[in-house]
N, C-alpha and C positions, 0 to 999 in steps of 0.2 A: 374448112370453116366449121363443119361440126364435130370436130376435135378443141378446137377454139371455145366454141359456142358451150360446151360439156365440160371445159375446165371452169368458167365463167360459172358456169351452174354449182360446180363443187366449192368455189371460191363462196359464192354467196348463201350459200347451204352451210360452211364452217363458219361463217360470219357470225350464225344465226346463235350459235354456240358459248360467242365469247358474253362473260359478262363485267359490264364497264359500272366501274363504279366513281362519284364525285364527293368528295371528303366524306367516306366510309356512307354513302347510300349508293344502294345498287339502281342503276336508273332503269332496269327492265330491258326487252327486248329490241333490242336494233337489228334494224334489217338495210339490205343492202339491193340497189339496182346497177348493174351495169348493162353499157353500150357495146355491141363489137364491132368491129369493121375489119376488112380486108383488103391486100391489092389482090385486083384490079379493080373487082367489081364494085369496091364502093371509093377511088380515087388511087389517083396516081403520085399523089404530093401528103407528106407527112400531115401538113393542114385540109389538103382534104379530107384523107383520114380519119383525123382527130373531130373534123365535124361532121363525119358520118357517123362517128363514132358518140359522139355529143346526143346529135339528134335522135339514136336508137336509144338513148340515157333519158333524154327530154319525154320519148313516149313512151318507157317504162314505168316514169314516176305519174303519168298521165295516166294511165293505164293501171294505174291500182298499185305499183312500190311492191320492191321484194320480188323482181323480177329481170331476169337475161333477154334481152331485146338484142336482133342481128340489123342493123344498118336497111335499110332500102336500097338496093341497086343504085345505081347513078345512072340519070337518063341517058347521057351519052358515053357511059359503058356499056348499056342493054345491047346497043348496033350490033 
């Protein structure tokens, strides 16, 4: 997970770099949040996954934007 978690970081750190432009104006700096998630511990089904992986996205952008968020455990994978 924190191999995962640390490309995620690298990914959104080159993000920070690119500069986008709309019919010759540069629009400034974009930044990027992403979610991780993992088996087991945050689901055992691609759509769990994805919305563990959602929800660690939802409290990134919550949480201030321009930031790598890991999933919450799943209650009944903690057992």
């Amino acid at each position: 997970m924190e191999d995962t978690r640390r490309r995620a970081e690298e990914l959104r750190i080159s993000f920070q770099q690119l500069s986008i432009k709309h019919r010759d104006i540069v629009l400034g700096k974009v930044t990027r949040s992403l979610g991780v998630a993992a088996l087991p511990d945050h689901g055992t089904t691609g759509v769990e996954l994805l919305a563990a992986a959602d929800g660690a996205l939802l409290r990134a952008k919550e949480e201030g934007r321009d930031r790598v968020l890991i999933a919450e455990v799943a209650v009944n994978r903690a057992e």
